[in-house]
BAMI-476831 format. One record per residue (C-alpha): residue number from 1; residue in three letters; chain; x negated, y, z negated. Coordinates in pm, 1 decimal, decimal comma. Last residue first. Example, Ala and Ser with C-alpha at 12.3 -4.5 7.8 and 13.67 -1.06 7.14 Angstrom:
2
+------+------+-------+----------+----------+----------+
| resi | resn | chain |       xx |       yy |       zz |
+------+------+-------+----------+----------+----------+
|    2 |  SER |     A |  -1367,0 |   -106,0 |   -714,0 |
|    1 |  ALA |     A |  -1230,0 |   -450,0 |   -780,0 |
+------+------+-------+----------+----------+----------+
END
This chain:
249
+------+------+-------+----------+----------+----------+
| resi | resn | chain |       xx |       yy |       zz |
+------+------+-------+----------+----------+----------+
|  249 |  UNK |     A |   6567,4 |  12990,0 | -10772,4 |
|  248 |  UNK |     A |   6585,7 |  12865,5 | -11112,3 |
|  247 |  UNK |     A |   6240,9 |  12833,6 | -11184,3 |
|  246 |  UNK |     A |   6013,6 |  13064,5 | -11033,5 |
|  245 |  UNK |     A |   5793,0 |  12931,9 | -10743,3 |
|  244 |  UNK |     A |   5426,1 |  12802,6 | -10797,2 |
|  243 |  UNK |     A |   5520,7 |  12445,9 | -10799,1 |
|  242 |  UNK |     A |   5704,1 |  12447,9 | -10464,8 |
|  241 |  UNK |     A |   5431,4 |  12604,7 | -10312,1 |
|  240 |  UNK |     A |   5167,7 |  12388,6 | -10440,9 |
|  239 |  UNK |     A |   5376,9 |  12116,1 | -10290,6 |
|  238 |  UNK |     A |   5389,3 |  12304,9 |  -9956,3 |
|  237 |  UNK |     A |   5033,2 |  12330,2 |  -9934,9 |
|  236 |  UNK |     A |   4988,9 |  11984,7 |  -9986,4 |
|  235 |  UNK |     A |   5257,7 |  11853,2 |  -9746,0 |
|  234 |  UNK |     A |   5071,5 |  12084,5 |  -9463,3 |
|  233 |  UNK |     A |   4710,0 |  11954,0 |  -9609,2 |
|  232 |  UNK |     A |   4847,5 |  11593,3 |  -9538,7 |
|  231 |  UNK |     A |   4993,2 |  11638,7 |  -9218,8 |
|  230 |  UNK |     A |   4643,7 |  11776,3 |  -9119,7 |
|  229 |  UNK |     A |   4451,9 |  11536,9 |  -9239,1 |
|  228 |  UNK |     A |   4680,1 |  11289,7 |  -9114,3 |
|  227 |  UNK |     A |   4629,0 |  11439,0 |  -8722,3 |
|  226 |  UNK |     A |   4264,9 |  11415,1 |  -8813,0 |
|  225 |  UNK |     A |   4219,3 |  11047,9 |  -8905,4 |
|  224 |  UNK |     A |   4477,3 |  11001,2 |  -8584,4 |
|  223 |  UNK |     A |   4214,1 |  11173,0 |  -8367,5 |
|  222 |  UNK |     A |   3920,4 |  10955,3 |  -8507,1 |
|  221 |  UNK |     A |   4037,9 |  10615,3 |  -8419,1 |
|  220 |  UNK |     A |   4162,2 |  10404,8 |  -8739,4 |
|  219 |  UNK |     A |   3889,0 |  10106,8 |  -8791,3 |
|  218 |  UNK |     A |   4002,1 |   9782,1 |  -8803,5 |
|  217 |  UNK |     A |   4029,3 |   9621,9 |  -9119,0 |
|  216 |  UNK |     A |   3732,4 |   9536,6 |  -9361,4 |
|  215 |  UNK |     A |   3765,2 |   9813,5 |  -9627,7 |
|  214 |  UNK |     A |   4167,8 |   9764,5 |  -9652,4 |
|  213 |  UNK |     A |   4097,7 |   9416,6 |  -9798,6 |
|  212 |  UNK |     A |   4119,2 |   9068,7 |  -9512,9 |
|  211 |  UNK |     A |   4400,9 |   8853,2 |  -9655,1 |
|  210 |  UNK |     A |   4231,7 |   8530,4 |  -9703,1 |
|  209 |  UNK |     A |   4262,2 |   8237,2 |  -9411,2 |
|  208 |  UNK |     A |   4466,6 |   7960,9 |  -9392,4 |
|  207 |  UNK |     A |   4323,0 |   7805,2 |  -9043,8 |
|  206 |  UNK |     A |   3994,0 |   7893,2 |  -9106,7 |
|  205 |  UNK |     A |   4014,7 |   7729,8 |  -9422,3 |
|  204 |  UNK |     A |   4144,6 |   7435,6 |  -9332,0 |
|  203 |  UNK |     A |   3907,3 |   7390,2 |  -9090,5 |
|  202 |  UNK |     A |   3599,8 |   7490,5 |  -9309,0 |
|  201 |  UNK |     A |   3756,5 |   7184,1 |  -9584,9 |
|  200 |  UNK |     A |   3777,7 |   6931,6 |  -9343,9 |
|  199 |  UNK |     A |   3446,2 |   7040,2 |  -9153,6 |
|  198 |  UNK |     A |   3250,7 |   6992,7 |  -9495,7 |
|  197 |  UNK |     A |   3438,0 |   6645,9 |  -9627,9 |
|  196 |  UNK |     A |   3376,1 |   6520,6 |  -9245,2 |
|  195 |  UNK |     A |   2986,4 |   6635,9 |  -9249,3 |
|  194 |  UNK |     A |   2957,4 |   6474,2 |  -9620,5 |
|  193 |  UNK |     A |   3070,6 |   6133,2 |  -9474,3 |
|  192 |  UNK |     A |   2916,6 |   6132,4 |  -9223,3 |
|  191 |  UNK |     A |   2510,9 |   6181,9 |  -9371,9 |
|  190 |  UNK |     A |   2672,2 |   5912,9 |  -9662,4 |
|  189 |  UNK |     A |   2795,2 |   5681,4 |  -9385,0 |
|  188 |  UNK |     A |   2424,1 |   5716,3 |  -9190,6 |
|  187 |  UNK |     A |   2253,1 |   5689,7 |  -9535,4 |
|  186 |  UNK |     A |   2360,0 |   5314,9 |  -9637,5 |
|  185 |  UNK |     A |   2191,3 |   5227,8 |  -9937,5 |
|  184 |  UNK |     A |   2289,6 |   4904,0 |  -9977,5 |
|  183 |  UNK |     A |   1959,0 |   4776,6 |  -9930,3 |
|  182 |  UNK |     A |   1738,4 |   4978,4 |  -9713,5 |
|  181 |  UNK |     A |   1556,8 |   4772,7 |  -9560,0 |
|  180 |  UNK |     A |   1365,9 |   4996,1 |  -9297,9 |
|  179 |  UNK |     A |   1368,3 |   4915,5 |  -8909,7 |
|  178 |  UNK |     A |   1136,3 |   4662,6 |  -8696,0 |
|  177 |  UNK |     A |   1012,7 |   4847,9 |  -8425,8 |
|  176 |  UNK |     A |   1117,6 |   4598,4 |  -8072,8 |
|  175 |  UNK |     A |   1048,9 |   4915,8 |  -7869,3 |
|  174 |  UNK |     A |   1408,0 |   5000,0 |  -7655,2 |
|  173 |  UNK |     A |   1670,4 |   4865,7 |  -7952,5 |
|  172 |  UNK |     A |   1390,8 |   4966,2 |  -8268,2 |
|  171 |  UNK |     A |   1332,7 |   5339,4 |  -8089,6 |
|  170 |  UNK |     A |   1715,0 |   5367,3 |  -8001,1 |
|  169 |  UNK |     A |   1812,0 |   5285,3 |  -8374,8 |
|  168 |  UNK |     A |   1544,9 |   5533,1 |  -8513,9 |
|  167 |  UNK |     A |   1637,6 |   5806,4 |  -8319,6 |
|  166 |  UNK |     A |   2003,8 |   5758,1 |  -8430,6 |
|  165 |  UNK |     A |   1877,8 |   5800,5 |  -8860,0 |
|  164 |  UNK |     A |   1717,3 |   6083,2 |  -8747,4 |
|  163 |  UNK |     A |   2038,5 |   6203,2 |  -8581,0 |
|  162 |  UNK |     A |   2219,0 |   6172,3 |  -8905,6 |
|  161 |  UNK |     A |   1926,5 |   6314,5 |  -9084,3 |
|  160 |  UNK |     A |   1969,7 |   6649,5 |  -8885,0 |
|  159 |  UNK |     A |   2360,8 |   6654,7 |  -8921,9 |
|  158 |  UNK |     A |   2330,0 |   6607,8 |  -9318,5 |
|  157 |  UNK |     A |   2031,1 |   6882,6 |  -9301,6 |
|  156 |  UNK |     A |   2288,5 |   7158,1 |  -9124,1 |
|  155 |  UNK |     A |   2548,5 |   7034,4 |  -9383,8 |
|  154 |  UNK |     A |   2437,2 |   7072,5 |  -9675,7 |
|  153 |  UNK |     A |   2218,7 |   7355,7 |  -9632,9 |
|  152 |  UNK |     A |   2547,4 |   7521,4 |  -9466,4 |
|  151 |  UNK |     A |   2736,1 |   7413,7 |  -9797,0 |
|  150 |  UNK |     A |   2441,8 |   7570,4 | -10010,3 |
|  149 |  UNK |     A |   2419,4 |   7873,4 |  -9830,2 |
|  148 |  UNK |     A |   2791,7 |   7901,8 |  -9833,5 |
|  147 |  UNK |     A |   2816,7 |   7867,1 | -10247,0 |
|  146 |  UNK |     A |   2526,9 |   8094,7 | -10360,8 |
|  145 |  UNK |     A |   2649,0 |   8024,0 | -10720,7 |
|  144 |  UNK |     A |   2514,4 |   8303,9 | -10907,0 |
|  143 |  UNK |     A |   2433,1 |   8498,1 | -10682,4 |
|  142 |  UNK |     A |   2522,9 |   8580,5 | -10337,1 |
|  141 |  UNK |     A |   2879,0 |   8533,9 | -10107,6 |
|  140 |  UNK |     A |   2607,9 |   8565,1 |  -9784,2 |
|  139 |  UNK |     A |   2372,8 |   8816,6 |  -9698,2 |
|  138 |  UNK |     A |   2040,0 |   8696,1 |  -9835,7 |
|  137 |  UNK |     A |   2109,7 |   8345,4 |  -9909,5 |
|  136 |  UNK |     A |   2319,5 |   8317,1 |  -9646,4 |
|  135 |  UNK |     A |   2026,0 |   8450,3 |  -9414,9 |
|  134 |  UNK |     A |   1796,3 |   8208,5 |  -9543,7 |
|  133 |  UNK |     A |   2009,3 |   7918,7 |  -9485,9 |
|  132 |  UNK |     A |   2055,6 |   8013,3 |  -9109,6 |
|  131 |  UNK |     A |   1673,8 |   8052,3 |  -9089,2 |
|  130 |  UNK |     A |   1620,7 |   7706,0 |  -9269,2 |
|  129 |  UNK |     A |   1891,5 |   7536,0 |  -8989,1 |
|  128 |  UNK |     A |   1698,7 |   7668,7 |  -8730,1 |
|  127 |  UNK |     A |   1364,9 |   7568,4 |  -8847,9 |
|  126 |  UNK |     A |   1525,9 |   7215,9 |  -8897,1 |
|  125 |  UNK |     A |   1626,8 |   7234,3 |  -8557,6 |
|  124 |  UNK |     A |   1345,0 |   7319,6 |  -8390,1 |
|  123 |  UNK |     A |   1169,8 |   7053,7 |  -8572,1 |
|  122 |  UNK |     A |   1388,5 |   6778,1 |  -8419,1 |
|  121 |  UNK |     A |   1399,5 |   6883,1 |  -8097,6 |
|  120 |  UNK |     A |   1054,6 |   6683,9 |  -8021,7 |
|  119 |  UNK |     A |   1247,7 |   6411,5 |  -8059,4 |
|  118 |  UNK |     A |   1576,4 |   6477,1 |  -7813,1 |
|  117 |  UNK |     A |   1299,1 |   6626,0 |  -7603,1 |
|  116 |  UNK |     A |   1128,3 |   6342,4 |  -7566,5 |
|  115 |  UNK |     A |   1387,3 |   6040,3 |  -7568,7 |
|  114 |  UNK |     A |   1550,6 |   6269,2 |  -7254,3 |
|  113 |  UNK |     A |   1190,1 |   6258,6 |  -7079,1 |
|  112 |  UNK |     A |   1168,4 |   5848,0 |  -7108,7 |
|  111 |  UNK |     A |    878,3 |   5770,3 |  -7308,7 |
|  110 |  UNK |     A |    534,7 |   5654,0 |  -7212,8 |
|  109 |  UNK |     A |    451,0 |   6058,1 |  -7167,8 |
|  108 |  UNK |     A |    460,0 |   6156,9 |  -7516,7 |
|  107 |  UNK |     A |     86,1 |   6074,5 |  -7566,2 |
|  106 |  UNK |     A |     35,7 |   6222,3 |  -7948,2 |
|  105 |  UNK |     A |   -263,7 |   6458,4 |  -8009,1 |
|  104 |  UNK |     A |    -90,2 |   6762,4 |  -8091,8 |
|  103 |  UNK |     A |     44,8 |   6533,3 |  -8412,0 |
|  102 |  UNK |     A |    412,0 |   6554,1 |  -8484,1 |
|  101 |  UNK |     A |    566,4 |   6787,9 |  -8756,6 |
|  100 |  UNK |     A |    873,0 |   6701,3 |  -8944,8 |
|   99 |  UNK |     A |   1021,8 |   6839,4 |  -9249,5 |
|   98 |  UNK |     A |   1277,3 |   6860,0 |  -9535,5 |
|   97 |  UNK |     A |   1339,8 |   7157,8 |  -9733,8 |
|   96 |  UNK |     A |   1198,5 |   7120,3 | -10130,9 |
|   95 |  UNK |     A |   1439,1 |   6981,7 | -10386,6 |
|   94 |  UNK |     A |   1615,3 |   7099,7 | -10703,9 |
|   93 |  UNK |     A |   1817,6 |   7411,7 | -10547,6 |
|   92 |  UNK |     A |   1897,9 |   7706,6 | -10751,4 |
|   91 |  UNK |     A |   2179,9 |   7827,7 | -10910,8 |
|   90 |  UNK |     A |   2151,3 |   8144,7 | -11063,6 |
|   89 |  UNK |     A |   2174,1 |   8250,4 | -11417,3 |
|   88 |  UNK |     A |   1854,9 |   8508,8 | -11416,6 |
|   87 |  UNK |     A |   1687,6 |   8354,9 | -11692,8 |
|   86 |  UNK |     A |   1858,9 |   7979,2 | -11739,1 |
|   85 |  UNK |     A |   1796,9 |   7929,9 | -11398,7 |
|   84 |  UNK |     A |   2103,6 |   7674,5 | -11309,5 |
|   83 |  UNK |     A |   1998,3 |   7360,8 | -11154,6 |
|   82 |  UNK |     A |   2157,7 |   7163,1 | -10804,0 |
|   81 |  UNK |     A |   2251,8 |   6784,3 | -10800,2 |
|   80 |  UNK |     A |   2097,3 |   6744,3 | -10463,2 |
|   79 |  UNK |     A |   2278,7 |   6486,1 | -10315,6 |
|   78 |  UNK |     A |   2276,6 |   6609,6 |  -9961,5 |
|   77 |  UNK |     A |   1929,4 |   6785,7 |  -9985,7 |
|   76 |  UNK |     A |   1781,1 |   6439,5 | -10117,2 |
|   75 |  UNK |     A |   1955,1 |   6275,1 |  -9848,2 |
|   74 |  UNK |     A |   1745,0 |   6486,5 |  -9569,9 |
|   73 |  UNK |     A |   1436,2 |   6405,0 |  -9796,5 |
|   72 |  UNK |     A |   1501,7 |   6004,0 |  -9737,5 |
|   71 |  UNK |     A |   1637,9 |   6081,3 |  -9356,1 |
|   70 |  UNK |     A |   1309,1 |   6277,7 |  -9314,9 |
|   69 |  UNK |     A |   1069,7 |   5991,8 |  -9446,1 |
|   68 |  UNK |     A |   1227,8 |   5708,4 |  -9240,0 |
|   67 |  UNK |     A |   1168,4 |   5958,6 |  -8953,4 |
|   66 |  UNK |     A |    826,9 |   5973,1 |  -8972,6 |
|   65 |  UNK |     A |    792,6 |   5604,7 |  -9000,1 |
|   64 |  UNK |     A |   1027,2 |   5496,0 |  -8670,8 |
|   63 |  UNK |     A |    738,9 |   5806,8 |  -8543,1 |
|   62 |  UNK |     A |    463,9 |   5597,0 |  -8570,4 |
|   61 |  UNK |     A |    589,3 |   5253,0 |  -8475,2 |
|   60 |  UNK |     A |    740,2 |   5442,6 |  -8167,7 |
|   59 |  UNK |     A |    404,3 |   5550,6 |  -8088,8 |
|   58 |  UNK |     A |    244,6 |   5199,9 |  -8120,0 |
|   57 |  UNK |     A |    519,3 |   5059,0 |  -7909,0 |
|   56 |  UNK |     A |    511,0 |   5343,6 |  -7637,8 |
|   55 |  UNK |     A |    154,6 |   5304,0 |  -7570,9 |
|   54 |  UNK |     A |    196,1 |   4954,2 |  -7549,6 |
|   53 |  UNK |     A |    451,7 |   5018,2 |  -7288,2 |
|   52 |  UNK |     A |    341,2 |   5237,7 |  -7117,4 |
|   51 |  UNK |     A |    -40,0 |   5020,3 |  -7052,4 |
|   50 |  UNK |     A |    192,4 |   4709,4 |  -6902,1 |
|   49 |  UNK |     A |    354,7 |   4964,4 |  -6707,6 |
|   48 |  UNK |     A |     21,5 |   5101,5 |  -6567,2 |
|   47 |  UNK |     A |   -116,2 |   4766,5 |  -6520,9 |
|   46 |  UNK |     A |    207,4 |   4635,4 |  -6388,0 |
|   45 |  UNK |     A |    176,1 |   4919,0 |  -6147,5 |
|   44 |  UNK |     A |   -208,1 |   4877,9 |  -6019,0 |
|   43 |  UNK |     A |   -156,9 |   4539,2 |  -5982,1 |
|   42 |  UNK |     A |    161,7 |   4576,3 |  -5755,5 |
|   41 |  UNK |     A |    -41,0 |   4858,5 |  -5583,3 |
|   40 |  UNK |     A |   -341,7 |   4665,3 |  -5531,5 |
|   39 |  UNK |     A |    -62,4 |   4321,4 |  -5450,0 |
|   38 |  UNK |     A |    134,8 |   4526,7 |  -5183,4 |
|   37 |  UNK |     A |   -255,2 |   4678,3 |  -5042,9 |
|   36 |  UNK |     A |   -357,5 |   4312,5 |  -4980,3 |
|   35 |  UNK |     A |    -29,6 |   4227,8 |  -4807,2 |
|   34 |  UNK |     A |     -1,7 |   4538,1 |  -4566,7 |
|   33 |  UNK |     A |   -433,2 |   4437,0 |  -4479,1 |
|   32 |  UNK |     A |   -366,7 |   4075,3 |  -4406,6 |
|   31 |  UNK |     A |    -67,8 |   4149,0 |  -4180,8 |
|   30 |  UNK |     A |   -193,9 |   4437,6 |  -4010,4 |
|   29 |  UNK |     A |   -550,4 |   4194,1 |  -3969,1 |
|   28 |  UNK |     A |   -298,8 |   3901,6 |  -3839,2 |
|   27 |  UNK |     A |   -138,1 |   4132,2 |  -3621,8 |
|   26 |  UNK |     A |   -465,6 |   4241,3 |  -3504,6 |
|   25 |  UNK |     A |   -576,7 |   3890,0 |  -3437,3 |
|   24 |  UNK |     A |   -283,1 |   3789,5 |  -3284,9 |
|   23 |  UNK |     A |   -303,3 |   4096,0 |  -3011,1 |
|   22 |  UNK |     A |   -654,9 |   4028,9 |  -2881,4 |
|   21 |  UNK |     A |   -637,4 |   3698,1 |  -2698,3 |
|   20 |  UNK |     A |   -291,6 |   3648,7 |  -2604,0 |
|   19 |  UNK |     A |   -236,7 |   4041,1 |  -2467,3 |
|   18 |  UNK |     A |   -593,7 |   4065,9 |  -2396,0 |
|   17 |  UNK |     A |   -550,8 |   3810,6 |  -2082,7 |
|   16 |  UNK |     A |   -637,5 |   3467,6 |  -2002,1 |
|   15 |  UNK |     A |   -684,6 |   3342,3 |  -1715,0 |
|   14 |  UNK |     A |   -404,1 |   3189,0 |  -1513,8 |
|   13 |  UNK |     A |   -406,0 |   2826,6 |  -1513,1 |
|   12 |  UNK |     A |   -484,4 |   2586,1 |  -1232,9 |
|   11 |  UNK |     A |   -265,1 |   2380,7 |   -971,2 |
|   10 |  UNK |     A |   -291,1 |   2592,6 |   -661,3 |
|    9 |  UNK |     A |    -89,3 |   2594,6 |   -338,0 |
|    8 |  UNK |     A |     58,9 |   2249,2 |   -227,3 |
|    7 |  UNK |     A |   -130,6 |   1957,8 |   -231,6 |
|    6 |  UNK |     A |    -11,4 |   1595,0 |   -104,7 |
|    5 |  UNK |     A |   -177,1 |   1274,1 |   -142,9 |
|    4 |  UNK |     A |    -92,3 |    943,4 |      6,6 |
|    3 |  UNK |     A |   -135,9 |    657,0 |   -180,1 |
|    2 |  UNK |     A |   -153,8 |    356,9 |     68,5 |
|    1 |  UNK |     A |      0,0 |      0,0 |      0,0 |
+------+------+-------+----------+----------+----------+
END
């Protein structure tokens, strides 16, 4: 049997071109070099969170033990029994003001910005609430008993160890700081407790209030002032009058 053998055109491959040759490899290099910067920056951010967050645990160690301090002074203000100067008869107060002050040194940047300033409020507050005290004292109901600069004392410090007492909670919920055994002391119901007996008794008197006296009442325009005068020397004069003539006429 023959084998015949037929060619038509050409049988061989094309060569190659840079498409197939050069094209993987860069794809493989874009590839390579998109992955390898993923796991610098992945690296570089769980080093940087991992960093926060220890930061933020030691710091909120710190300041879970500042704050246990001002709700202990801020209940000292609330119960403060108050003493009587047996000199001058005044009332005077028994404890010092409370206070906070943070260290210039302390990294405030592993907390959230709201957690900041709702700390770093704190002192601003108790300065406000001693310059509103102050100003009772001087131009308030005064001596002896100094009753509305106490109450605002009260009141203003019963607020600001109420929100200590909050601070804390957050800090030992978002840091894992183990909180203060207190016992049965229970200073977040006493800190309420005094700010609803407070607000009770301002609302009701706001809304009963005392007559105002003839020295506080709105001032009487200048015109009338004179118009009276006037009346009045008229019915004066005519008094005198009346006095002076004889009898009987």
């Amino acid at each position: 049997m023959n084998l015949f053998n037929f060619t038509v055109g050409a049988t061989g491959s094309a060569p190659p071109s840079w498409l197939t040759t050069v094209l993987p490899g860069l794809t493989v290099a874009l590839v390579a070099g998109v992955v390898l910067f993923l796991l610098n920056w992945l690296r570089e951010w769980l080093t940087g969170y991992l960093k926060r967050k220890t930061e933020a645990e030691v710091l909120a160690f710190s300041l879970v033990t500042e704050f246990d301090r001002l709700v202990a002074t801020c209940s000292e203000v609330i119960d403060d029994p108050l003493h009587m100067d047996m000199n001058s008869g005044y009332w005077e107060s028994t404890v010092k003001a409370p206070w906070i002050e943070f260290p210039d040194a302390w990294d405030w940047g592993s907390f959230p910005k709201r957690l900041q300033y709702r700390i770093r409020s704190i002192p601003n507050k108790i300065y406000l609430a001693n310059r509103a005290v102050s100003n009772l004292w001087d131009y308030g109901e005064g001596p002896p008993d100094f009753g509305d600069a106490f109450e605002e004392r009260t009141i203003r410090f019963a607020w600001i160890g109420l929100e200590a007492v909050l601070i804390n909670d957050i800090l030992a919920k978002e840091y894992g700081v183990p909180l203060l055994d207190r016992g049965e002391w229970d200073p977040e119901q006493r800190f309420k407790d005094e700010i609803a007996k407070i607000t009770k008794r301002r609302d009701h008197e706001n809304a009963h209030p005392w007559p105002k006296p003839d020295w506080m009442l709105p001032k009487v325009p200048i015109e009338e002032l004179q118009e009276r005068h006037a009346k009045l020397a008229v019915d004066l004069e005519a008094a005198l009058k009346m006095k002076k003539a004889p009898k009987g006429l």
